[in-house]
C-alpha positions in Angstrom: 35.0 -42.4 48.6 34.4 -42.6 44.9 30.8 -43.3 44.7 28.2 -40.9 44.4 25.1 -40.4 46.7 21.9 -38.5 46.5 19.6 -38.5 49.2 16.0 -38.3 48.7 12.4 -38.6 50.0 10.0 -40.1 48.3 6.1 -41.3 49.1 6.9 -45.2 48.1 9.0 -47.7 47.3 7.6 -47.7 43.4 8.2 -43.6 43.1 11.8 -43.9 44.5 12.4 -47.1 41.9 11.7 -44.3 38.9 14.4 -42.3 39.7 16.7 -45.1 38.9 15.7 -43.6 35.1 16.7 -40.1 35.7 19.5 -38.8 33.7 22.6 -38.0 36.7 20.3 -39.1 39.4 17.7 -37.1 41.7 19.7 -34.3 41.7 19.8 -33.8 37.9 15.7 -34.4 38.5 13.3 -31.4 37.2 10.4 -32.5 39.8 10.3 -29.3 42.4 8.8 -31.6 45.0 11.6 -33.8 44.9 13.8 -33.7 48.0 17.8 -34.0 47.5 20.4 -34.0 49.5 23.9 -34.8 47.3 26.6 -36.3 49.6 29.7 -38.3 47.6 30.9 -41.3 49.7 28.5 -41.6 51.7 26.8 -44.9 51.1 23.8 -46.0 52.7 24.2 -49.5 54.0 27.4 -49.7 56.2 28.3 -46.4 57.0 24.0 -45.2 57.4 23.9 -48.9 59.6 26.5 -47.6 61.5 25.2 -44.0 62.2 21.5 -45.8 63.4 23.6 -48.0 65.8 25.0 -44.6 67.4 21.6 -42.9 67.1 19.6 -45.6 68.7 21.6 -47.2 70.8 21.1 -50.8 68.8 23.8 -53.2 67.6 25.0 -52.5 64.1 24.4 -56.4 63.6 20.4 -56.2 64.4 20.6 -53.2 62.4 21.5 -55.7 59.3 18.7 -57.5 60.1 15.8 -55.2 60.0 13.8 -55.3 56.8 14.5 -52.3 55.6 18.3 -52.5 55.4 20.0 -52.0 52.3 16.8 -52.7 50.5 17.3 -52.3 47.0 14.1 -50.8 45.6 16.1 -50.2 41.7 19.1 -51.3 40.1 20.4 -50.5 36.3 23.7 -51.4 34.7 24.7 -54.6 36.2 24.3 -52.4 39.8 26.6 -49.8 39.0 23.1 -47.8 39.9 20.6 -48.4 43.0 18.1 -47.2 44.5 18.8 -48.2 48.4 15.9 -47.6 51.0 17.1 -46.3 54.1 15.7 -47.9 57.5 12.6 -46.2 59.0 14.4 -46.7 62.7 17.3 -44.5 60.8 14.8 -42.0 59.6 12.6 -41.2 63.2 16.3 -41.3 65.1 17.3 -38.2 62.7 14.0 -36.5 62.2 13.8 -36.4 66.5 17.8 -35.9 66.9 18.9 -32.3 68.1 21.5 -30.2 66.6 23.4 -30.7 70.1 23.2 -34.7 69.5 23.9 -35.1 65.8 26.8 -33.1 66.8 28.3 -35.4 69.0 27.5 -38.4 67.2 29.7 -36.9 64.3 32.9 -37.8 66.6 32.6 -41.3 67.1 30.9 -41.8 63.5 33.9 -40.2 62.0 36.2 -43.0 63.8 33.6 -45.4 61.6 36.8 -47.6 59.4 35.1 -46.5 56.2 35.6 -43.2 57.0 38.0 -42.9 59.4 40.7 -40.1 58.4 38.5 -38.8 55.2 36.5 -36.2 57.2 36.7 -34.0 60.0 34.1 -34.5 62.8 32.9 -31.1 62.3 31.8 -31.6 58.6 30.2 -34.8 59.1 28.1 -33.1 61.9 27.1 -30.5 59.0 26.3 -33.4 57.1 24.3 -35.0 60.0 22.0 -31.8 60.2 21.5 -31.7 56.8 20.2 -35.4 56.4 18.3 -34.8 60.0 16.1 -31.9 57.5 16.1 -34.2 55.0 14.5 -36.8 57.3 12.0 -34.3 59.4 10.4 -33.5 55.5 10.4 -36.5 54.7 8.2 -37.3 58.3 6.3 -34.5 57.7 5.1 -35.4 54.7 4.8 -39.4 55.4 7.6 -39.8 53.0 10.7 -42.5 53.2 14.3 -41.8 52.9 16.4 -43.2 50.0 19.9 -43.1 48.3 20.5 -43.6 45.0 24.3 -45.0 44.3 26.0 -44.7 41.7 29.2 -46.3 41.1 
């Protein structure tokens, strides 16, 4: 898990491409509005396609095929930087998602191959919870989720 991953809302595509110029990323940002949540490793297309399949109940390979997936909204230095959108299926399965059910979608997302062995169930369910918040602010203030990579 070498790559770095910021979570973030933003209210457009266009406002999440800008942060593709920040210095570090969104969570070297100076904006107080801006919403961050920092989790290394944790890339947005497979292993986030793989989490909405558990969440919704829909096959990781329609998954791939929704608009939204893997959407690159930035990229900088040959791709070594992106700005990914996250699905907006992903975003209303976590923002309606209980403690209880994030919880128990941490075990089989932890047997996920590009994970498997790296992290406890019990941290990734921590993680869950804290990109579920990430997503309810975002709903609440009819924002989108996004992850800027950097590898």
């Amino acid at each position: 898990m070498g790559i770095l991953c910021d979570y973030f809302t933003a209210g457009s595509d266009e406002a999440a491409a800008a942060v593709i110029d920040v210095l570090g990323g969104p969570c070297a940002a100076t904006d107080p509005e801006l919403q961050v949540l920092e989790l290394k490793g944790l890339e947005p297309s497979v292993l986030i396609g793989k989490l909405e399949e558990l969440l919704t109940g829909v096959d990781y390979d329609a998954v791939t095929e929704r608009p939204r997936w893997s959407h690159i909204v930035a990229a900088r230095d040959d791709g070594d930087q992106l700005v990914i959108a996250l699905t907006d299926e992903v975003q209303a399965a976590l923002s309606t998602s209980s403690e209880a059910d994030l919880r128990r979608v941490a075990v089989p997302w932890s047997q996920v191959e590009e994970i498997r062995g790296q992290c406890e169930p019990s941290d990734l369910a921590e993680i869950l919870i804290e990109l579920a918040t990430l997503a309810r602010r975002a709903t609440a203030r009819r924002e989108r989720l996004y992850c800027w990579v950097s590898v």
